[in-house]
ZADO-1210 file (C-alpha; in nm, 4 decimals, padded with zeros to 6 digits):
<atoms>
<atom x="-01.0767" y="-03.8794" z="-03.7437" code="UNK" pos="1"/>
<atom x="-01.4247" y="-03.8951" z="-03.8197" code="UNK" pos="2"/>
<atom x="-01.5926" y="-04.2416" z="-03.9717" code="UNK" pos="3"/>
<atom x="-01.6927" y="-04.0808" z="-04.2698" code="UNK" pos="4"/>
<atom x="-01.3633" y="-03.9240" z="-04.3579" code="UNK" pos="5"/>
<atom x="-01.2194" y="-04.2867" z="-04.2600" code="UNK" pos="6"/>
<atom x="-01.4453" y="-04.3906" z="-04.4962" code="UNK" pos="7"/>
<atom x="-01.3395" y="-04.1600" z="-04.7848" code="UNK" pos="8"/>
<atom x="-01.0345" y="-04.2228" z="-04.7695" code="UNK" pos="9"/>
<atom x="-01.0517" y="-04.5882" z="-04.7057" code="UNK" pos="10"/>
<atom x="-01.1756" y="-04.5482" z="-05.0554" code="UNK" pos="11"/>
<atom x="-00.9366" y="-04.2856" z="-05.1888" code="UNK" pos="12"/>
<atom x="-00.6598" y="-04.5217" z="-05.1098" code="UNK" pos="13"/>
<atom x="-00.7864" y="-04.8216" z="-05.3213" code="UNK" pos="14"/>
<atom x="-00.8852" y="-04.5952" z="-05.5714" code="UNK" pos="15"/>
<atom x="-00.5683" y="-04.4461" z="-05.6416" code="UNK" pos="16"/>
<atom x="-00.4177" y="-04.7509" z="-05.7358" code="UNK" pos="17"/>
<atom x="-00.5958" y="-04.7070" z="-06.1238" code="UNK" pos="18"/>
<atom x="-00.4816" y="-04.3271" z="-06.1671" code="UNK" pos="19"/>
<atom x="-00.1096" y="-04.4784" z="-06.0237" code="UNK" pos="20"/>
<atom x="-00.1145" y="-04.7250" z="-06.2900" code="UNK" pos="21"/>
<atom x="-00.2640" y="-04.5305" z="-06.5615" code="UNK" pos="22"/>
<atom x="-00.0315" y="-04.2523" z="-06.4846" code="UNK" pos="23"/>
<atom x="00.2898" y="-04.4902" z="-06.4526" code="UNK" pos="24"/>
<atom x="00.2214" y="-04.5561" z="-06.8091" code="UNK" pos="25"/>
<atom x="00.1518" y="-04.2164" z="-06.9536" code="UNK" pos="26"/>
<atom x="00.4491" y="-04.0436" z="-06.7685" code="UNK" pos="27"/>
<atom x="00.6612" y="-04.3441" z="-06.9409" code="UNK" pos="28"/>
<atom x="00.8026" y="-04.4984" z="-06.5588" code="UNK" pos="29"/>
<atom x="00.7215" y="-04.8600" z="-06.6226" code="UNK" pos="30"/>
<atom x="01.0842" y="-04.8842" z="-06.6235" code="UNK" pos="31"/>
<atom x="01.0952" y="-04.8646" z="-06.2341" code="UNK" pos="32"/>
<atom x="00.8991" y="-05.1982" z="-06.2317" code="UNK" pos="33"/>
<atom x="01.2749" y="-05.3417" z="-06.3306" code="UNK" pos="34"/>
<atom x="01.3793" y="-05.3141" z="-05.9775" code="UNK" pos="35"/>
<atom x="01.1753" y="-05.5517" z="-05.7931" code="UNK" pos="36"/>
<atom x="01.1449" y="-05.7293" z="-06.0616" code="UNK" pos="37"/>
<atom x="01.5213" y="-05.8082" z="-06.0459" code="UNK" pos="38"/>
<atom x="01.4878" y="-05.7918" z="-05.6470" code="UNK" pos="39"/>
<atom x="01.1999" y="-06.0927" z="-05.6544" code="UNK" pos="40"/>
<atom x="01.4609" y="-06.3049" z="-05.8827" code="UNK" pos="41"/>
<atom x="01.7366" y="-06.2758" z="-05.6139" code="UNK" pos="42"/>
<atom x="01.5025" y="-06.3644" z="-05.3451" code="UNK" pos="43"/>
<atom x="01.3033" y="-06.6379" z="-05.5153" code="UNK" pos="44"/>
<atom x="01.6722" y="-06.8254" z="-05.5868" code="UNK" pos="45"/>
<atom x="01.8229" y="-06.7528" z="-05.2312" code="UNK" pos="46"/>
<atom x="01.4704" y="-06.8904" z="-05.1152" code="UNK" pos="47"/>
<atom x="01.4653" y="-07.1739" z="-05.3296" code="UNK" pos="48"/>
<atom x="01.8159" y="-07.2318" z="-05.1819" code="UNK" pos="49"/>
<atom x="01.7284" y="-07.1676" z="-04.8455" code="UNK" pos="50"/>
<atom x="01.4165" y="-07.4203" z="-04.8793" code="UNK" pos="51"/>
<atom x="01.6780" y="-07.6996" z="-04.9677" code="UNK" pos="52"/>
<atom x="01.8984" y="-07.6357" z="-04.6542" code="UNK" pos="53"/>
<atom x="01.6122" y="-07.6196" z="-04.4279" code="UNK" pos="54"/>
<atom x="01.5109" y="-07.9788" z="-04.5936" code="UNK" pos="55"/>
<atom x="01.8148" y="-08.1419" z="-04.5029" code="UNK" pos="56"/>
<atom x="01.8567" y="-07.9730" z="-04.1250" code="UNK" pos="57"/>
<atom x="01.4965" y="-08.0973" z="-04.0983" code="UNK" pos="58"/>
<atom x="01.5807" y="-08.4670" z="-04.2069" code="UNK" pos="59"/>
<atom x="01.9037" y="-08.4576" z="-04.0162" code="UNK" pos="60"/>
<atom x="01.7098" y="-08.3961" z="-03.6783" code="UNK" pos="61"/>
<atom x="01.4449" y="-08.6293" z="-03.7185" code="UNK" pos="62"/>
<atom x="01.7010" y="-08.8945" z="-03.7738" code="UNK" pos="63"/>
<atom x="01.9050" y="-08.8054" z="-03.4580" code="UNK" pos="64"/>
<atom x="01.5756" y="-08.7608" z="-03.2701" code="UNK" pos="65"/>
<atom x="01.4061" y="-09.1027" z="-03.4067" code="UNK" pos="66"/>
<atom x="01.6633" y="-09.2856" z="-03.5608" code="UNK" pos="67"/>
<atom x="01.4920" y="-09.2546" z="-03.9230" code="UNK" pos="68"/>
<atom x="01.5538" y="-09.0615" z="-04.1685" code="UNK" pos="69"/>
<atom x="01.2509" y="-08.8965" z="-04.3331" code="UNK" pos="70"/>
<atom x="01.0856" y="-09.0887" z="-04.6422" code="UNK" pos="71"/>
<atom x="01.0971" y="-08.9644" z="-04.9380" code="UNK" pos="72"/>
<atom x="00.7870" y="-08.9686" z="-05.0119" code="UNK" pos="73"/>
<atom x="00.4713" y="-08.9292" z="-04.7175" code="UNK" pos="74"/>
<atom x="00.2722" y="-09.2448" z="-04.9220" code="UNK" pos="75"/>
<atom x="00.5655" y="-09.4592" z="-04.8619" code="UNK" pos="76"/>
<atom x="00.4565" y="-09.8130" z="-04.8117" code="UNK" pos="77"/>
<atom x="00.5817" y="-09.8736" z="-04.4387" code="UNK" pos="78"/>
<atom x="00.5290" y="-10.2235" z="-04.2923" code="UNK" pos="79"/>
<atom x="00.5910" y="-10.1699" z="-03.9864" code="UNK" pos="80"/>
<atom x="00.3351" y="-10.0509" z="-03.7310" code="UNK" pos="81"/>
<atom x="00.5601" y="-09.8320" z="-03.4744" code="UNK" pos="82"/>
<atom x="00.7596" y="-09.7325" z="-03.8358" code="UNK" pos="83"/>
<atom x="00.4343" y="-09.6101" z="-03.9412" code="UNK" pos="84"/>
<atom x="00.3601" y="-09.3952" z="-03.6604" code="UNK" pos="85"/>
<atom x="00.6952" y="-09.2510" z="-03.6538" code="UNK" pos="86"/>
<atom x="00.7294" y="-09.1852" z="-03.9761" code="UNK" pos="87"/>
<atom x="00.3124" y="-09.0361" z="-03.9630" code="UNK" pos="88"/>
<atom x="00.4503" y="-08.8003" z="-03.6324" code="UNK" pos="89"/>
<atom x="00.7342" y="-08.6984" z="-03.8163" code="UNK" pos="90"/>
<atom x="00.5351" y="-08.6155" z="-04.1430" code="UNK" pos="91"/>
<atom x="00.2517" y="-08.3903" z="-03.9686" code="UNK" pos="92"/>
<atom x="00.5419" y="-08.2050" z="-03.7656" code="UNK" pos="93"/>
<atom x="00.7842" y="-08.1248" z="-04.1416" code="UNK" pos="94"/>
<atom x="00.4237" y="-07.9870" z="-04.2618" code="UNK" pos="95"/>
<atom x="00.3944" y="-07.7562" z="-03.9629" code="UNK" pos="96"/>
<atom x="00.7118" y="-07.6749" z="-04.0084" code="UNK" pos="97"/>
<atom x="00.6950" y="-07.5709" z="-04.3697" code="UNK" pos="98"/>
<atom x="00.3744" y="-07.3791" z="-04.3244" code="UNK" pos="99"/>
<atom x="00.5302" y="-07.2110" z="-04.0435" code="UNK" pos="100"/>
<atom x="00.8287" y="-07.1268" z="-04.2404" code="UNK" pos="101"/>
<atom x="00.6770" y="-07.0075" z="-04.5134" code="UNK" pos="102"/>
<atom x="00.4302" y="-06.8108" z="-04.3265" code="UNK" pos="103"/>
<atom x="00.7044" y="-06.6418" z="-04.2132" code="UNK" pos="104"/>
<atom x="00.8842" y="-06.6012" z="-04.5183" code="UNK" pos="105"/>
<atom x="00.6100" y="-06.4185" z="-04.6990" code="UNK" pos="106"/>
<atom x="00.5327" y="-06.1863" z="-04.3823" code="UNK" pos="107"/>
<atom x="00.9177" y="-06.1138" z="-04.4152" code="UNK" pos="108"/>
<atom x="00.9653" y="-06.1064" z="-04.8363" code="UNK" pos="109"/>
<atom x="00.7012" y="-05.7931" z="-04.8099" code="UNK" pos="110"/>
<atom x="00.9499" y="-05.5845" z="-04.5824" code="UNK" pos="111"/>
<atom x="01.2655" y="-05.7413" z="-04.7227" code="UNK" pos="112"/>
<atom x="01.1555" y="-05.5993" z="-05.0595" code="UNK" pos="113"/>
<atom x="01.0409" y="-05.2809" z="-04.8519" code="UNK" pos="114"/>
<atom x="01.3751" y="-05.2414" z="-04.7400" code="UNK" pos="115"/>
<atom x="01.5767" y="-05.3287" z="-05.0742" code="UNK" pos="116"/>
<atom x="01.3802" y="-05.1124" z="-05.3134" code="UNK" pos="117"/>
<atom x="01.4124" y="-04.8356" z="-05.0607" code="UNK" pos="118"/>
<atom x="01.6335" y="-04.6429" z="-05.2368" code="UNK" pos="119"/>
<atom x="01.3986" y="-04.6791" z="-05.5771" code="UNK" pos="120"/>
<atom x="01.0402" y="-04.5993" z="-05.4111" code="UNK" pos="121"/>
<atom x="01.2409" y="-04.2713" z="-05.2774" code="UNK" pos="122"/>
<atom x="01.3606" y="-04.1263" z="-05.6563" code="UNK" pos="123"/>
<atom x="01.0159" y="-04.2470" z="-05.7483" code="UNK" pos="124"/>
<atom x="00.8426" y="-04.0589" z="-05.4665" code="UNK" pos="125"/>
<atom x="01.0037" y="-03.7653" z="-05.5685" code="UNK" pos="126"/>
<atom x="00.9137" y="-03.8321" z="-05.9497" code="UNK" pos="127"/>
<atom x="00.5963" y="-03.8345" z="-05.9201" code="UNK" pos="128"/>
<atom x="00.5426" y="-03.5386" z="-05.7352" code="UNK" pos="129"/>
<atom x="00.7852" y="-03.3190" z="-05.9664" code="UNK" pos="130"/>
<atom x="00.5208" y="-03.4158" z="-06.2355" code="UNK" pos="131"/>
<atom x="00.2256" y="-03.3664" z="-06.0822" code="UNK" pos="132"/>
<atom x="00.2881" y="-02.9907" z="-05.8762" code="UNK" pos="133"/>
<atom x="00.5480" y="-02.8618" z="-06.1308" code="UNK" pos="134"/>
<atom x="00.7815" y="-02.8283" z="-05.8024" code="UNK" pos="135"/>
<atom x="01.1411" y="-02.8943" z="-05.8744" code="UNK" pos="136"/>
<atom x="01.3261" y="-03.1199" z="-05.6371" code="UNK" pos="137"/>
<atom x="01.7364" y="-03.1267" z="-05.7066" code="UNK" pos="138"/>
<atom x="01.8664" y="-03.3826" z="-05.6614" code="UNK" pos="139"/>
<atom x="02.0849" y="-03.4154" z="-05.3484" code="UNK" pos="140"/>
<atom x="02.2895" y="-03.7167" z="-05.2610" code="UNK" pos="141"/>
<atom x="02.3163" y="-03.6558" z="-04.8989" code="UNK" pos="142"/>
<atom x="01.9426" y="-03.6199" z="-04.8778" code="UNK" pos="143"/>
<atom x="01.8468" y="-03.9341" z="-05.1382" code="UNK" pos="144"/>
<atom x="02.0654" y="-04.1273" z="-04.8674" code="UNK" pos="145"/>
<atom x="01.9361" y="-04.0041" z="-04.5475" code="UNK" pos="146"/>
<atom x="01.5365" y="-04.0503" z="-04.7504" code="UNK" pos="147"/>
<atom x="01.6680" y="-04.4222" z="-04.8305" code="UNK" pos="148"/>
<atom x="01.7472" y="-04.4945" z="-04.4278" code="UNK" pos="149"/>
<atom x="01.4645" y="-04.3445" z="-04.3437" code="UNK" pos="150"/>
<atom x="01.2502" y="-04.5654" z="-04.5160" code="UNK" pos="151"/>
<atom x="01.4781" y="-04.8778" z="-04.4472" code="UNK" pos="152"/>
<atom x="01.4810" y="-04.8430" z="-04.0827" code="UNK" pos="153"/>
<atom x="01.0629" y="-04.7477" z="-04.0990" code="UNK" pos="154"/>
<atom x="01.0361" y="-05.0506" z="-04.2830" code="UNK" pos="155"/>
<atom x="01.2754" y="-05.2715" z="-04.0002" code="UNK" pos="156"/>
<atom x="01.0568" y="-05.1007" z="-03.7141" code="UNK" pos="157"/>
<atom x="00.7132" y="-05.1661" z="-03.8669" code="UNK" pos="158"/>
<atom x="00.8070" y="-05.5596" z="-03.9647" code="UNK" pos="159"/>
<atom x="00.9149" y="-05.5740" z="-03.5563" code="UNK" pos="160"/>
<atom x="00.6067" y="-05.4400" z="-03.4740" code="UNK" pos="161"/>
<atom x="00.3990" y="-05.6098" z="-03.6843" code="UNK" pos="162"/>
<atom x="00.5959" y="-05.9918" z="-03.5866" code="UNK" pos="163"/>
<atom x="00.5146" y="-05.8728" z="-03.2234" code="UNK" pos="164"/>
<atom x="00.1717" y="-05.8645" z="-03.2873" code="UNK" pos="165"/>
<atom x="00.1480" y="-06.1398" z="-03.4909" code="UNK" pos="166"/>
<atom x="00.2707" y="-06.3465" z="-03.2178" code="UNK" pos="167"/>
<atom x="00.0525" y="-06.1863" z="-02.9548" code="UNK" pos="168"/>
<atom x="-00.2586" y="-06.2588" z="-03.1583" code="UNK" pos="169"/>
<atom x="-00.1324" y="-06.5764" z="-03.2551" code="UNK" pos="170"/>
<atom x="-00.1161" y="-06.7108" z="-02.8670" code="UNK" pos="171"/>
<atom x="-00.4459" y="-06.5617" z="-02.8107" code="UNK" pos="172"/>
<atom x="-00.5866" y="-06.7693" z="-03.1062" code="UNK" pos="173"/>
<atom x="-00.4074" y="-07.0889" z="-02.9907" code="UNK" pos="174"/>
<atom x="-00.5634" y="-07.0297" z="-02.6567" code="UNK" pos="175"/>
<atom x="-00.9208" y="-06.9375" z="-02.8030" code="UNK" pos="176"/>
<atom x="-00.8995" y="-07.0921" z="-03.0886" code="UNK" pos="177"/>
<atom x="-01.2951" y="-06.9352" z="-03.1715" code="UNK" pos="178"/>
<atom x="-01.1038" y="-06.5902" z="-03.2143" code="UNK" pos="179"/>
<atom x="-00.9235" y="-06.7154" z="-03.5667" code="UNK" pos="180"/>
<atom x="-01.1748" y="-06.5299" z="-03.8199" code="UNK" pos="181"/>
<atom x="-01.1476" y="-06.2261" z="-03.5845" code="UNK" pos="182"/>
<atom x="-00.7516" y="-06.2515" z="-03.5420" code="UNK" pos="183"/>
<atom x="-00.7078" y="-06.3387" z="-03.9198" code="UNK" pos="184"/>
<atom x="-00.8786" y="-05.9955" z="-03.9955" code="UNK" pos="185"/>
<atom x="-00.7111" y="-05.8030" z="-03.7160" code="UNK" pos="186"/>
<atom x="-00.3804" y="-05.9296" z="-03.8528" code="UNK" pos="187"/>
<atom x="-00.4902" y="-05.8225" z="-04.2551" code="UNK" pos="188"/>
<atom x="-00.5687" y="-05.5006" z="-04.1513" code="UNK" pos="189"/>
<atom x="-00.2552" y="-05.4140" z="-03.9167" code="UNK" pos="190"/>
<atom x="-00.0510" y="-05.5415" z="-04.1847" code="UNK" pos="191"/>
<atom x="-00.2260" y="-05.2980" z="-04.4444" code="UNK" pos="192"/>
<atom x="-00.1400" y="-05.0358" z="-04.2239" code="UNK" pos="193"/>
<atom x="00.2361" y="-05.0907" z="-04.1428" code="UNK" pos="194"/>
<atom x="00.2473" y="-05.1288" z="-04.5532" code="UNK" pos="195"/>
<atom x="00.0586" y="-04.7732" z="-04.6087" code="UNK" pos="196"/>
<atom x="00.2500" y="-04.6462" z="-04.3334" code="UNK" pos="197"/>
<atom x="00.6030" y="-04.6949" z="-04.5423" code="UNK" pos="198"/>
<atom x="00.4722" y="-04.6043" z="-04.8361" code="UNK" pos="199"/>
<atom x="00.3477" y="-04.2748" z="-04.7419" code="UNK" pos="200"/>
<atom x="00.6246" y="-04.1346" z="-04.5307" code="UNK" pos="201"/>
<atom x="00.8274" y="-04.1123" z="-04.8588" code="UNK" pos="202"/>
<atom x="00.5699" y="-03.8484" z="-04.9144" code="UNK" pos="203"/>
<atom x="00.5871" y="-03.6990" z="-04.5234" code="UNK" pos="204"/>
<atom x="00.9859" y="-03.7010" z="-04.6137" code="UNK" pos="205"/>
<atom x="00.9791" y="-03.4702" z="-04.8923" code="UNK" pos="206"/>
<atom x="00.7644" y="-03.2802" z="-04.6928" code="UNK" pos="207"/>
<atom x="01.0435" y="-03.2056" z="-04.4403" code="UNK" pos="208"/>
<atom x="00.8429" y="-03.3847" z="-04.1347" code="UNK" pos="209"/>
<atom x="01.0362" y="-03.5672" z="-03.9442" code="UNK" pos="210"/>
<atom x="00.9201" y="-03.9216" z="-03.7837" code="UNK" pos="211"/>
<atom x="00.7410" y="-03.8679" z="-03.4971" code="UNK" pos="212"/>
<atom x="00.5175" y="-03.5744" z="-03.7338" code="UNK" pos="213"/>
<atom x="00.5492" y="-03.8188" z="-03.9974" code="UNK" pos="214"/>
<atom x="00.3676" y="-04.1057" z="-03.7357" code="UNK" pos="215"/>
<atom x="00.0830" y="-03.8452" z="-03.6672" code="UNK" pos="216"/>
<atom x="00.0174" y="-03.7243" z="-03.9830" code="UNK" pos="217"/>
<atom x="-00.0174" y="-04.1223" z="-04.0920" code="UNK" pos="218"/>
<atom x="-00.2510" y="-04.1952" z="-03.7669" code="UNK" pos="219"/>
<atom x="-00.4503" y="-03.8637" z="-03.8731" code="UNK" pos="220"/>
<atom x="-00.5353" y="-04.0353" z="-04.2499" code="UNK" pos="221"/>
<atom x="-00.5479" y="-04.3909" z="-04.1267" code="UNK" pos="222"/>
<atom x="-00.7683" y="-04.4767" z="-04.3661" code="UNK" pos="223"/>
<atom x="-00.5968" y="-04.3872" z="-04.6868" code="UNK" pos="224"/>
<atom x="-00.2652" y="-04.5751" z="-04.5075" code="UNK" pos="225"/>
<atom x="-00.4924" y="-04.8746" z="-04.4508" code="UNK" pos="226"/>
<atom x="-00.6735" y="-04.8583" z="-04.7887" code="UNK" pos="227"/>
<atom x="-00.3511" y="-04.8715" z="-04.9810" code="UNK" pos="228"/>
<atom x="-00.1435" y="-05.1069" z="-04.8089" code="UNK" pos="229"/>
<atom x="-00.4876" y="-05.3288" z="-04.8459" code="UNK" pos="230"/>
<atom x="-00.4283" y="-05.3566" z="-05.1758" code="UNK" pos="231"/>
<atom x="-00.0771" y="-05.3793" z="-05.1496" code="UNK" pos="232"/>
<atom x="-00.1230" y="-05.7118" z="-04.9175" code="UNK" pos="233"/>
<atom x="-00.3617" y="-05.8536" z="-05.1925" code="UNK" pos="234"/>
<atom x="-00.1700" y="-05.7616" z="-05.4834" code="UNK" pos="235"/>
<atom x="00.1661" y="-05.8693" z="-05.3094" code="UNK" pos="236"/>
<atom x="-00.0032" y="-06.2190" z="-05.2466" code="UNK" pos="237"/>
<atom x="00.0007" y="-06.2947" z="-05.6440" code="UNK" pos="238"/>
<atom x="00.3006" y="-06.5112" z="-05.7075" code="UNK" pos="239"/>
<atom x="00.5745" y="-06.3341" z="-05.8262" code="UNK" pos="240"/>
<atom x="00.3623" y="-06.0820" z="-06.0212" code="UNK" pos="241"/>
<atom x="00.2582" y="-05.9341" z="-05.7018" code="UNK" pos="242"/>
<atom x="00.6275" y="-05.8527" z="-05.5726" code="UNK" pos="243"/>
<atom x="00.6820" y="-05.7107" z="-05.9509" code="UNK" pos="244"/>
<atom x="00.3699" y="-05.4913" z="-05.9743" code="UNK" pos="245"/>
<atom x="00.2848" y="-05.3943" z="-05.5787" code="UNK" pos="246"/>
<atom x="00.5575" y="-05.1703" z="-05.4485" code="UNK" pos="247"/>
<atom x="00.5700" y="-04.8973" z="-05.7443" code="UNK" pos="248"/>
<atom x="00.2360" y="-04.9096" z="-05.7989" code="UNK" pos="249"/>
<atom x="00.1788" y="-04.8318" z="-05.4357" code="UNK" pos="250"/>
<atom x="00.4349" y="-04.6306" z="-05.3680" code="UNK" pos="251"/>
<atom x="00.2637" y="-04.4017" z="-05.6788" code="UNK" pos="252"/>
<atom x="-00.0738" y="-04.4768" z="-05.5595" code="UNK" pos="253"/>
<atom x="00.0460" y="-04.2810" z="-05.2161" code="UNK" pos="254"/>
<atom x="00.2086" y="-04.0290" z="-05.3262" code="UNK" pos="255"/>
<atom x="-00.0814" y="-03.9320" z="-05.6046" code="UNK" pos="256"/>
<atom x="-00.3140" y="-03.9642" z="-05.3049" code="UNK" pos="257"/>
<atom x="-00.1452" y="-03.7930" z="-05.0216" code="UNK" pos="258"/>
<atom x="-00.0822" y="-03.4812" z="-05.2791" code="UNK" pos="259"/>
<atom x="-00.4726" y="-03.4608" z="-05.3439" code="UNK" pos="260"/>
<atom x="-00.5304" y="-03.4935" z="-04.9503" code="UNK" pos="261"/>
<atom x="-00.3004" y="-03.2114" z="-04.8732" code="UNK" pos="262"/>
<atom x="-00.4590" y="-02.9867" z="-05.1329" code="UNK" pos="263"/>
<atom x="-00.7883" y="-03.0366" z="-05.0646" code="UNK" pos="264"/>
<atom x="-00.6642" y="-02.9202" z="-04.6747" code="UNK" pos="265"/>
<atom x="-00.5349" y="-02.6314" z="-04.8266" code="UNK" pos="266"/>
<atom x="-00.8247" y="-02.5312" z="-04.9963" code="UNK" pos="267"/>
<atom x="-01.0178" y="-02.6025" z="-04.6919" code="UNK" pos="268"/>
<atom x="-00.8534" y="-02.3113" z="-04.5082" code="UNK" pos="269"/>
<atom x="-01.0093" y="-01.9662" z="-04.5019" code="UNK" pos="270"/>
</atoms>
């Protein structure tokens, strides 16, 4: 791929995010925003829930490491000197815990959504592209399923990919710790791409290629993939309104974009 069709559709991909949204509401399919929106509440509680376990499993081993349970408080008056340097060590190591943690939670909340509106992004997919080309697509149970794994295992392979990674770049950092604005932007960008990457093949699958097509179609127009899971990362980042508003709107923003992409190709040839 060239660096000025990169380029293009770099662009193309952010771009299409305002002609998804304005054409969500014209074509009347704000409803499909229900879904995460329900999704998000179900994994906000069972987070909320799962933050409260992990507080007490936390507090339980420091007191059978130290002997003392964790304060309630980290400005807790403590008078005694080793007490405060316990207590200080134990602090620091809960906060690197909980940053870790929820690090890990968001990277994970992005595919976890991925892979629970699956089924939705699919029948929207399709949606879209039945309004925009005029081509009717029945509807076939066998094949909504198998387009619903296929997206839910692309979205379990690109989260292990993307964890791998994340890891690799994070031991590199911890061992040249000068390489963190250069790893921080590595890691935006890869994770804009695994995000593009699920949203288009919903596209490729319609289209009747199958994964390993699918992969090099998606390498060939890198830059739309990375331009629109950009914005999904950004948008996703917005509490709760982000989990709401990012996967439709992408998943429309991708298909809208990918449709112009492959007609411009065909009016390309002679």
């Amino acid at each position: 791929m060239g660096y000025k069709v990169f380029i293009k559709e770099f662009g193309l991909g952010i771009a299409a995010y305002r002609s998804a949204f304005d054409f969500i509401i014209k074509n009347k399919l704000a409803y499909f925003y229900l879904a995460p929106l329900l999704i998000t509440i179900v994994l906000w509680v069972s987070g909320f829930i799962g933050l409260s376990f992990f507080t007490n499993w936390i507090s339980a081993l420091f007191n059978n490491w130290f002997g003392v349970a964790l304060t309630e408080s980290p400005f807790d008056l403590i008078n005694d000197y080793k007490e405060i340097i316990s207590q200080t060590g134990k602090i620091l190591v809960t906060i690197f815990l909980y940053i870790l943690m929820f690090y890990f939670v968001y990277r994970l909340n992005k595919y976890l959504m991925l892979i629970l509106i699956s089924p939705v992004l699919a029948l929207l997919s399709e949606k879209v592209a039945v309004i925009l080309t005029g081509n009717d697509f029945p509807f076939n149970t066998r094949q909504f399923i198998k387009d619903t794994w296929r997206g839910t295992i692309i979205a379990i392979r690109n989260m292990l990919i993307e964890l791998s990674l994340i890891i690799a770049l994070w031991a590199l950092t911890f061992a040249i710790p000068l390489f963190v604005p250069i790893t921080t932007l590595i890691l935006i960008f890869i994770s804009a791409y695994f995000y593009g990457f699920s949203m288009v093949d919903y596209t490729n699958e319609r289209k009747k290629l199958n994964l390993s097509e699918s992969i090099n179609f998606i390498r060939k127009h890198k830059g739309f993939v990375i331009g629109n899971g950009l914005v999904y990362h950004f948008v996703f980042m917005i509490p709760f309104v982000g989990a709401v508003f990012a996967p439709i709107t992408a998943a429309v923003a991708a298909t809208l974009g990918i449709i112009e992409i492959d007609n411009k190709n065909v009016n390309k040839k002679p």
